[in-house]
C-alpha positions as CSV (number, residue, x, y, z in Angstrom):
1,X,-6.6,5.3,16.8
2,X,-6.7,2.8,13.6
3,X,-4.5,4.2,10.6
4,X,-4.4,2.3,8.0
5,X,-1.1,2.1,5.5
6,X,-1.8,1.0,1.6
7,X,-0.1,1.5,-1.8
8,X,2.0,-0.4,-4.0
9,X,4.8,-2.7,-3.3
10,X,8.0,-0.7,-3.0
11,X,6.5,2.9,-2.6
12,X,7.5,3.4,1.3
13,X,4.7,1.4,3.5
14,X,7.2,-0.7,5.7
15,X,9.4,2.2,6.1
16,X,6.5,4.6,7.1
17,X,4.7,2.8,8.9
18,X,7.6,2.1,11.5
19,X,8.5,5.5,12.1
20,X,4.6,6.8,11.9
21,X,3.6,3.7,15.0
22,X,6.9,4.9,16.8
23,X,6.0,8.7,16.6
24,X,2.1,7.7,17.6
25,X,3.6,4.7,20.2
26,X,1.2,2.8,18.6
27,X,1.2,-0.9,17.9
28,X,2.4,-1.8,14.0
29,X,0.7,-5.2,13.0
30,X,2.7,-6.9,10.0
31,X,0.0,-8.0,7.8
32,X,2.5,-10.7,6.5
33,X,2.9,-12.6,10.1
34,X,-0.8,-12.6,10.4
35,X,-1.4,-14.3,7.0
36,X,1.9,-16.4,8.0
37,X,0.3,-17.3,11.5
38,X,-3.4,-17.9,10.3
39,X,-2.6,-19.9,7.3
40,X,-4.7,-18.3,5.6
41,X,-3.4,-17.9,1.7
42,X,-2.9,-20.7,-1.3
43,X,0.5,-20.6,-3.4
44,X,-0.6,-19.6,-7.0
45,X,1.3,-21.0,-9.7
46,X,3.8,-18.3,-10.1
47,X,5.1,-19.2,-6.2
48,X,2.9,-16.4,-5.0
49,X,0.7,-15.9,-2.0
50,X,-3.1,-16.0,-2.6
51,X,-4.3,-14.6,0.3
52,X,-8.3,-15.2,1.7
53,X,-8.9,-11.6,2.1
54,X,-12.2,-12.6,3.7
55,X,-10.6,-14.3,6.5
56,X,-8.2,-11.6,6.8
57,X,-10.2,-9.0,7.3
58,X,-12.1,-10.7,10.0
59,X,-8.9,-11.2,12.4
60,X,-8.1,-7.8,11.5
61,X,-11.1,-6.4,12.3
62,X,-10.8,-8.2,15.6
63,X,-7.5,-6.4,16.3
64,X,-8.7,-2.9,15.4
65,X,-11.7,-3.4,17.9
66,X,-9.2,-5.1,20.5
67,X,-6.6,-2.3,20.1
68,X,-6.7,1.1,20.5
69,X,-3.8,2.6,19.3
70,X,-2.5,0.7,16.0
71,X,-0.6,0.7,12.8
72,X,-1.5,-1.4,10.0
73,X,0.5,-2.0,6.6
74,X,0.1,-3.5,3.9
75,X,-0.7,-3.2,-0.1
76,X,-4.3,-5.4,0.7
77,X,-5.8,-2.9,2.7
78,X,-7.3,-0.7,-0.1
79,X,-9.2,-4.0,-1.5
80,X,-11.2,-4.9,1.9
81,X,-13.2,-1.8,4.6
82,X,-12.1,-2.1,7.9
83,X,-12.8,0.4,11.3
84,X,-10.2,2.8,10.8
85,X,-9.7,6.7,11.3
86,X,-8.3,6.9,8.0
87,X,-6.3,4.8,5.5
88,X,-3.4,6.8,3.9
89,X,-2.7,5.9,0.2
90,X,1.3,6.4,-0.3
91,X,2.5,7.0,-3.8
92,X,5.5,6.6,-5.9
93,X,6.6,7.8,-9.1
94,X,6.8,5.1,-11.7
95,X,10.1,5.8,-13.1
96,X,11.3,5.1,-9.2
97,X,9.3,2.4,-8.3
98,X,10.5,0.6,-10.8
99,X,13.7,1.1,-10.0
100,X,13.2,0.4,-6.6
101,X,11.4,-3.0,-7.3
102,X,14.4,-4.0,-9.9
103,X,16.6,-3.5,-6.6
104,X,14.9,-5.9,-4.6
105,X,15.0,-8.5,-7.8
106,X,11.4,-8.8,-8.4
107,X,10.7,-10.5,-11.7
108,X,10.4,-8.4,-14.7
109,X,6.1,-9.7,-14.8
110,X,5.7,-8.4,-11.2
111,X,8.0,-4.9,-12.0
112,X,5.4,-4.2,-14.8
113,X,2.3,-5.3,-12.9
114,X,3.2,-3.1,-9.5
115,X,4.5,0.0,-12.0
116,X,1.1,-0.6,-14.1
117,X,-1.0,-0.5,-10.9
118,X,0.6,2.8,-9.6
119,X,0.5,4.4,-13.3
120,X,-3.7,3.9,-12.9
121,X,-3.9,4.6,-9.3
122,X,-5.1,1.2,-8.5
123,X,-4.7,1.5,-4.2
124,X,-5.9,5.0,-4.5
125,X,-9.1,3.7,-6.7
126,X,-9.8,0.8,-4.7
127,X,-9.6,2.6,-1.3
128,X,-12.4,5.5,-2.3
129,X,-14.5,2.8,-3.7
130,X,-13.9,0.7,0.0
131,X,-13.8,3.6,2.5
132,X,-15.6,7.1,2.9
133,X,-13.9,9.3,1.3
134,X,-12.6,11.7,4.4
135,X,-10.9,8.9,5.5
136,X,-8.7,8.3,2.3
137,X,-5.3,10.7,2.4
138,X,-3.7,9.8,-1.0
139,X,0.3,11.1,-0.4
140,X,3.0,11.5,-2.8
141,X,6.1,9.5,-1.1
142,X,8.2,9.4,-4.4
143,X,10.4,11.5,-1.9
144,X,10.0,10.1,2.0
145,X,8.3,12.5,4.5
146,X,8.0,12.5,8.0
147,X,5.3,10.8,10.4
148,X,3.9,14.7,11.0
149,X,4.0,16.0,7.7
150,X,1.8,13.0,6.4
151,X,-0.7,13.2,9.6
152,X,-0.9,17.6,9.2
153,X,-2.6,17.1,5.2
154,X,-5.7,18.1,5.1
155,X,-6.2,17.6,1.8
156,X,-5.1,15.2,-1.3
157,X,-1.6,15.3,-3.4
158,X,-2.9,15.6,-6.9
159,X,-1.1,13.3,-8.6
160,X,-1.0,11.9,-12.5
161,X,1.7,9.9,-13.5
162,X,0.2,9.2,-17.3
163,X,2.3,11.5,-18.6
164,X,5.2,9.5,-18.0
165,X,4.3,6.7,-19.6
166,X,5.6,6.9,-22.6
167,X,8.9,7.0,-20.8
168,X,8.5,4.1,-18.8
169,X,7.6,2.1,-21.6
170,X,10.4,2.1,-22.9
171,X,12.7,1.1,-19.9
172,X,10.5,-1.8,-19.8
173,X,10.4,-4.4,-23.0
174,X,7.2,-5.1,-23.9
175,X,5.7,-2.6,-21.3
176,X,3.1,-1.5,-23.4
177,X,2.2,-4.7,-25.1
C-alpha cells in the first residue's frame, strides 16, 4: 500500500505520518533525506531548497514500485503524480498554523506564504489537478486525529477558511498587501 502525506508546512504531516506507518507497519520515507542523499535541489537566494521535482519523483517512483507497504511525507507531493492508493491532504486552520509556524521561528515572508497557501487550498488544488480524484482525502487536522479515524473517511472535510481572513490579516503586518 502507497499512502501518500501532503499539505502545508506545519499542519501535522511529520507527526501523522509516524503514527499512521506505525499503525499500518509500513515503511515512512523522509522525503527530506532522499533530496539530502540524491543531491538533488539548488539553494535559492533566500537560503532555501530548490528541489528538481523531476528527479524526485523518479527515485520515488522507484520506491513505491520496490515497496509494498509505505508511508510517504511531504508538502511536494501534491505538485508531482506518483503510484499511490491515495494521497491524503491534511489541513490547518490559518489562525493556528500560523501560530504554529511563528513557534518554529520561520521568517515572517515564509509565515505569510505557508498561511496564504492554506487560506486558497493550494495542496488540496494541486493534488485533484495531479491525481484522480478518489484517491485525494482532503482532512481537517487543525485538531490531531488518529491513524484510523483519517483511513475510515469516506468522504471530504468541507473546509473554507476565507472567512477568516480578515482576521488573519491583521495578526500579520502587511498580510494583505
Amino acid at each position: 500500500m502507497g499512502l501518500l502525506i501532503t499539505g502545508t508546512p506545519g499542519c501535522g504531516k511529520t507527526i501523522f505520518s509516524k503514527k499512521l506507518s506505525r499503525f499500518l507497519k509500513a515503511k515512512l520515507v523522509d522525503i527530506n533525506d532522499v533530496i539530502n542523499k540524491n543531491k538533488i535541489y539548488r539553494m535559492s537566494g533566500k537560503k532555501e531548497k530548490i528541489v528538481d521535482l523531476k528527479k524526485l519523483s523518479k527515485i520515488l517512483e522507484g520506491i513505491l514500485a520496490k515497496e509494498k507497504n509505505v508511508v510517504i511525507e511531504s508538502h511536494l507531493l501534491c505538485e508531482m503524480r506518483l503510484p499511490c492508493e491515495k494521497i491524503i491532504v491534511l489541513r490547518c486552520n490559518p489562525l493556528v498554523l500560523k501560530k504554529r509556524l511563528e513557534k518554529r521561528g520561520y521568517a515572517l515572508w515564509k509565515v505569510k506564504e505557508n498561511v496564504l497557501a492554506e487560506m486558497l487550498d493550494y495542496c488540496i488544488v494541486r493534488a485533484e489537478e495531479n491525481y484522480p480524484k478518489k484517491k485525494v482525502l482532503q482532512v481537517d487536522f487543525t485538531k490531531p486525529l488518529s491513524p484510523n479515524s483519517v483511513l475510515k473517511r469516506g468522504k471530504n472535510d468541507e473546509i473554507d477558511w476565507m472567512p477568516l481572513f480578515d482576521r488573519l490579516g491583521k495578526g500579520l503586518k502587511g498580510f494583505a498587501d
